[in-house]
C-alpha positions, -999 to 999 in steps of 0.1 A, spaced: -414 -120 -570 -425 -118 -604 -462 -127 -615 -460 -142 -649 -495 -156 -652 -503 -139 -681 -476 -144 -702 -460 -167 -721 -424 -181 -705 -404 -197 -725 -367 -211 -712 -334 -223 -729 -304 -232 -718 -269 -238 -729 -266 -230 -762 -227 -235 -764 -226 -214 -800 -190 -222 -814 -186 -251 -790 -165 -274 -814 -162 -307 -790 -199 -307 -790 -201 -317 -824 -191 -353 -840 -169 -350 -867 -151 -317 -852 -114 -323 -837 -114 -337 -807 -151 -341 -795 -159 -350 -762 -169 -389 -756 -208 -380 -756 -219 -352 -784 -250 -338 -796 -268 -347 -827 -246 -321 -851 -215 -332 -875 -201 -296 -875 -206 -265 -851 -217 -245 -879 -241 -270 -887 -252 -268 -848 -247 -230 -844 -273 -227 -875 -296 -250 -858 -301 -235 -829 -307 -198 -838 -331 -213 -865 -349 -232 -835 -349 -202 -813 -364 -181 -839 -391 -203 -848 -400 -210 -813 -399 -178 -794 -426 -149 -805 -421 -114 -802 -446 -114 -771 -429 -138 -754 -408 -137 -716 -378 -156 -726 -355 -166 -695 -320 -180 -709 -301 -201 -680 -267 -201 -693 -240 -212 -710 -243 -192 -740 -211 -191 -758 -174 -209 -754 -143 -217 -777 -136 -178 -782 -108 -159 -770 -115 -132 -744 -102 -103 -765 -125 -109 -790 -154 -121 -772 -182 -90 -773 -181 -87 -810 -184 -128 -811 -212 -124 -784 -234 -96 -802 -227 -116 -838 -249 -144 -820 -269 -126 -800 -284 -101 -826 -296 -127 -849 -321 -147 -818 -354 -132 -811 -354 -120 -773 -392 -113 -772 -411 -87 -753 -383 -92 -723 -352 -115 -716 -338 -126 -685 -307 -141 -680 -291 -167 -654 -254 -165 -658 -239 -201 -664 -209 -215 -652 -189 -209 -691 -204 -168 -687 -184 -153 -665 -166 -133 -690 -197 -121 -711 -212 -109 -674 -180 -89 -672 -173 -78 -705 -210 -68 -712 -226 -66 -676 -254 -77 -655 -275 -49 -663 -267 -43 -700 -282 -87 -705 -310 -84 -676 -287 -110 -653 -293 -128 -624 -274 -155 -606 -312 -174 -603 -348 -166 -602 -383 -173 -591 -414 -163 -603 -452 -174 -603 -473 -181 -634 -507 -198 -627 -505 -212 -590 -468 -227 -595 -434 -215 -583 -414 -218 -609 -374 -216 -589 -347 -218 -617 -311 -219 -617 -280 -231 -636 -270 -260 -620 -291 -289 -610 -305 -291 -576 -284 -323 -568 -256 -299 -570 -263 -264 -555 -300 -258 -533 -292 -232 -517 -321 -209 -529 -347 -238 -526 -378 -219 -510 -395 -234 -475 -428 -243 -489 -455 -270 -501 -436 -284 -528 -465 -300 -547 -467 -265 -573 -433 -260 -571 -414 -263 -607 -373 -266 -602 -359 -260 -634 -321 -259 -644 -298 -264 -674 -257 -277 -670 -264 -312 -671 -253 -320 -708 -278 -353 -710 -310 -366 -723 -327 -369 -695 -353 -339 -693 -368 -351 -658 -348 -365 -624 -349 -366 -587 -329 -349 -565 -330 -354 -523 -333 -323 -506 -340 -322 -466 -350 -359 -464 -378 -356 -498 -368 -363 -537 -382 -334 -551 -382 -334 -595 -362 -314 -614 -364 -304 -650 -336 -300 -670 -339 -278 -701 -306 -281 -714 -300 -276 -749 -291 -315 -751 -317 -330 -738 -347 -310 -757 -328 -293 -789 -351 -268 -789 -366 -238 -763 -390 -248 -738 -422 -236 -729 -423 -237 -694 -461 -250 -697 -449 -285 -705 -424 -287 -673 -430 -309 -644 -439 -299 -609 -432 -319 -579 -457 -344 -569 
């Protein structure tokens, strides 16, 4: 397990760059959307936000969902045209996300730094992240004291930052750092462990 006590951890999640329906006056946009008109409007957003949030020194941990609306045939050159304008710090890590599948086998797992989940200590917490929320996949929840444990997750295209989830008979928290409900990265610093 990784010790990052003495760095700075930052995580985002679910960008969606090129994601049309996200957006409020785009062609058919789903029922709930995010704050943007247009995707380019959104797309510019976000890589503006990432690069103002995340330093050179920081570990940034991206859980998925990077990309979607592009064909497959032309989906590395639309990957790296997004991807080589964000600031990746000192050392990315990636949790592939249920829209990455073809970016994890176009590019690879080892080319990005992927991972299908992750754990790692910073400061007395366990930090145990994932894609989905915990109400929908545990299976890599750790037996332990779960008073400095941190769940974190992204998928869940809401507002809600914080919510319960029952696991084993306790509700245990769960943060959700979706691109949605924050609109920005996160530093992991000002996530919520269970109580």
């Amino acid at each position: 397990m990784i010790d990052f006590s003495n760095e700075n951890v930052i995580v985002v999640s679910d960008t969606h760059f090129r994601h049309k329906r996200l957006c409020e006056n785009e062609e058919n946009p789903f029922e709930r959307t995010r704050h943007y008109k247009y995707v380019t409007e959104m797309d510019e957003d976000i890589i503006e936000k990432w690069n103002s949030f995340i330093k050179n020194d920081d570990i940034v941990i991206f859980m998925g969902d990077f990309l979607l609306g592009c064909p497959a045939k032309e989906i590395v050159e639309t990957f790296y045209s997004y991807y080589n304008k964000l600031n990746h710090g000192k050392q990315m890590y990636w949790i592939v996300g249920n829209h990455d599948h073809i970016i994890r086998k176009k590019i690879g797992f080892e080319k990005l730094n992927m991972c299908w989940n992750m754990m790692f200590t910073k400061e007395n917490k366990l930090y145990v992240l994932q894609h989905n929320g915990f109400d929908e996949v545990n299976n890599i929840i750790p037996q332990c004291d779960y008073s400095n444990v941190v769940f974190v997750h992204g998928h869940t295209h809401n507002t809600e930052k914080i919510s319960t989830f029952q696991y084993k008979g306790m509700e245990l928290v769960q943060n959700n750092v979706c691109w949605d409900a924050w609109y920005s990265p996160v530093n992991v610093n000002e996530l919520v462990n269970c109580l």
